[in-house]
N, C-alpha and C positions, 0 to 999 in steps of 0.2 A: 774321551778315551785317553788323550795324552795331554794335559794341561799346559807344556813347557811349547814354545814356537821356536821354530826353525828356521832355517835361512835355505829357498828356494835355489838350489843353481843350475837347472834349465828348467826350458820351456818348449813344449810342439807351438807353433804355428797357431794349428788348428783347436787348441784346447781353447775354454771361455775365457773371456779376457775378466772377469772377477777373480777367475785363477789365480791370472799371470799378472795382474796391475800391481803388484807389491813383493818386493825379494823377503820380506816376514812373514809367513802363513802358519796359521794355526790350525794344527790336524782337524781339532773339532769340527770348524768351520770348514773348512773344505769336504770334510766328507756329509756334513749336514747340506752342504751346496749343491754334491752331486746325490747324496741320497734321493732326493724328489724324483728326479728324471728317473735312476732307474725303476724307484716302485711303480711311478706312472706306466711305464714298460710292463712292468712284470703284472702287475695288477690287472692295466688292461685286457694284456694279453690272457691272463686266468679267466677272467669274466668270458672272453673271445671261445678260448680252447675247451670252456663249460658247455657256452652256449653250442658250440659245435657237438661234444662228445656225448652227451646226456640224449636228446633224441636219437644219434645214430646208433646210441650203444643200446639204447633199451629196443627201440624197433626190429637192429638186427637178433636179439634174443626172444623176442616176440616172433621174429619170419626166420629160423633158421635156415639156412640152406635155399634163401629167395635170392632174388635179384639183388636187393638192398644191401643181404647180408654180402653175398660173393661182393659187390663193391664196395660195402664197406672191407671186407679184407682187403682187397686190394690199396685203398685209401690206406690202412694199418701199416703196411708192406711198406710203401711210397713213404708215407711219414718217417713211420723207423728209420729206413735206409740210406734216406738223402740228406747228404748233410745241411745244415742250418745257413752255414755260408755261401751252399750255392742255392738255396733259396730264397734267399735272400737278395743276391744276385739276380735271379729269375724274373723277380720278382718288380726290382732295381729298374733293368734292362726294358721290360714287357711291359708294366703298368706306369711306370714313371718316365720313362725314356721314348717308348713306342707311341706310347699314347695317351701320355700327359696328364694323366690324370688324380698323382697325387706327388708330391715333391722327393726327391730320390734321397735327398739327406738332407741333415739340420732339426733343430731343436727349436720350436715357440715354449715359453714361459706359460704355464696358466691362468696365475694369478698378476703378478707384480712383474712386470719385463723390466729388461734393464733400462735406464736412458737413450742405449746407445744401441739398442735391438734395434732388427730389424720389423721383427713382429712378436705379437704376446695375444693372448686371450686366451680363453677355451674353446675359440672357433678355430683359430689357429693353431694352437698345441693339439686339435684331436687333429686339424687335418696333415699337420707332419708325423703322426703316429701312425696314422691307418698301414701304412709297411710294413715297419717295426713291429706292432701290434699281429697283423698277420702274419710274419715270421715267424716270430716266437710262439703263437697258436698254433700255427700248424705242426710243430715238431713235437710240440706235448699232446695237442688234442688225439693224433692215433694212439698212440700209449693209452689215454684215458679210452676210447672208443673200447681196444680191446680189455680193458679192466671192468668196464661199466658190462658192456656183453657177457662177459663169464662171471661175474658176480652176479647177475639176474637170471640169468641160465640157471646157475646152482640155487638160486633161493626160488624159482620157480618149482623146482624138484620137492622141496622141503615142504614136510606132514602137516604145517600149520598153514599155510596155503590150500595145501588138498581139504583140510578143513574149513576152512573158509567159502570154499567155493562151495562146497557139498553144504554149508548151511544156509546158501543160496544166496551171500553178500555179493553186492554190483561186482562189474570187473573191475572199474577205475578205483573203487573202495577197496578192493585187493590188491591193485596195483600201488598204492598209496601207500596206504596205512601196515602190510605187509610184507608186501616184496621189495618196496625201493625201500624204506628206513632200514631195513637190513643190509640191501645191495650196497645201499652207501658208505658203509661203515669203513670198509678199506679206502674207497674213495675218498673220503674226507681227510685220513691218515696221509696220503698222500698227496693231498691239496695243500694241507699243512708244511708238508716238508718239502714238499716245490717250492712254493711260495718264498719259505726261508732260507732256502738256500739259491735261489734266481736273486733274492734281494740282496746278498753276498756280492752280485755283480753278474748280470747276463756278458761276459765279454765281447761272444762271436757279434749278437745283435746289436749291440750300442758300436760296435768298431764298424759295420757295416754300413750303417745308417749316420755316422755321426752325431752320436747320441754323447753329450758329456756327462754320464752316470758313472757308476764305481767300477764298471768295468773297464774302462778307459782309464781309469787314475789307478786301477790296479795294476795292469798293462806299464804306463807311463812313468809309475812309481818304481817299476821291475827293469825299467828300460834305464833310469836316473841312481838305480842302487838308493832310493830313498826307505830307508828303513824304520821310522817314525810312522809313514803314511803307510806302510805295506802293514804295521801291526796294525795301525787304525781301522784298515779296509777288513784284516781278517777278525779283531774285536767285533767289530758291527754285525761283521756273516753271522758271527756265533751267536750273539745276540737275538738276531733273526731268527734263527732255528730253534733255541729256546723260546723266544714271546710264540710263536707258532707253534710248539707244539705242545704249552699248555692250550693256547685257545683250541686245540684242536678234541684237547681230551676235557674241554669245557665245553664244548661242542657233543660232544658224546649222550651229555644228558639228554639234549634238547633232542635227539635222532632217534637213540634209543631207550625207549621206556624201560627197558629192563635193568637201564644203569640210571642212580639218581646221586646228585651232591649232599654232603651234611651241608 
């Protein structure tokens, strides 16, 4: 992004010491250092907030007005409303603090740890995720619950369905081949542009958890007047939101048969 190096004149504490080891840093490299962690984040967390949204959106449009459905609104209401920082906190407090059972902050490397880590692997970096991971799920997966629901409501309605059924194809072959390639179609649209714009820098979750991703160097950059590193952070966001939203509308053929590529 910006080829020329800078001369660093402060440092948090708490930031990595690959950071902070040298008063010359190169934009590039700093934000290729913190890029990882946050996609790990955000990435995660989307696979998380799918796996979450996708069965409770399509069941509650299958059972309107059941039990499932009223708790899944209820679940939609809670997500929306709360914000991200005190569930994150909640979360912090109760699972990590209460009762131990996963690490309340800090960051494991996946692949390559530093010399001077404390820990690395991929047994270690999923298990200082699973918070952060959850955070950041749960605040998008109601959003998605309630999209996924009204978009299979309304393609359930739709005359090519009623045909289908009436020419006696299974259910699941209706629900497939049908009703969800269509339902997804916004879903995807917006998968695309969460994704790229979360990879911009999740803030609230990586300052919660102690995560060194770009939302912290975005943060710390704003904090130091570093203006080198704040274009770096918002080049990349943009970035992100373009490669994402062609793959998205490369994505489009493969969903829907009615659109194909030259």
């Amino acid at each position: 992004f910006f080829s020329s190096r800078r001369r660093h004149t402060r440092c948090s504490r708490d930031w990595s010491s690959d950071v902070c080891s040298s008063d010359l840093l190169d934009v590039n490299e700093t934000i290729l250092t913190a890029a990882p962690v946050t996609a790990s984040l955000v990435f995660g967390g989307a696979v998380l907030w799918m796996l979450i949204a996708l069965p409770i959106g399509i069941l509650s449009a299958l059972r309107p007005r059941s039990l499932l459905d009223r708790a899944a609104t209820v679940f939609v209401l809670l997500g929306i409303s709360l914000p991200v920082i005190w569930i994150g906190l909640v979360l912090q407090y109760v699972v990590g603090y209460r009762l131990g059972w996963t690490p309340n902050a800090g960051y494991c490397d996946f692949i390559n740890p530093e010399p001077t880590a404390t820990c690395g692997g991929p047994a270690a970096w999923a298990y200082h995720m699973i918070l952060p991971w959850t955070t950041f799920a749960l605040l998008f997966a109601a959003v998605y619950v309630r999209m996924i629901r009204a978009n299979v409501m309304d393609t359930l309605g739709e005359d090519y369905v009623r045909t289908a059924r009436a020419k006696g194809a299974p259910e699941p072959q209706v629900m497939r081949s049908h009703v969800l390639r269509n339902a997804l179609l916004p879903v995807v649209t917006m998968l695309g542009m969460d994704i790229g714009i979360a990879l911009g820098g999740a803030i609230f979750t990586e300052a919660i958890f102690g995560l060194p991703g770009l939302g912290r160097l975005a943060v710390q950059s704003l904090e130091t007047f570093d203006l080198p590193m704040i274009q770096g952070v918002v080049v990349f966001s943009t970035l992100c939101i373009i490669v994402f939203n062609i793959m998205v509308d490369v994505a489009y053929a493969f969903i829907d048969p009615r659109i194909r590529l030259d």
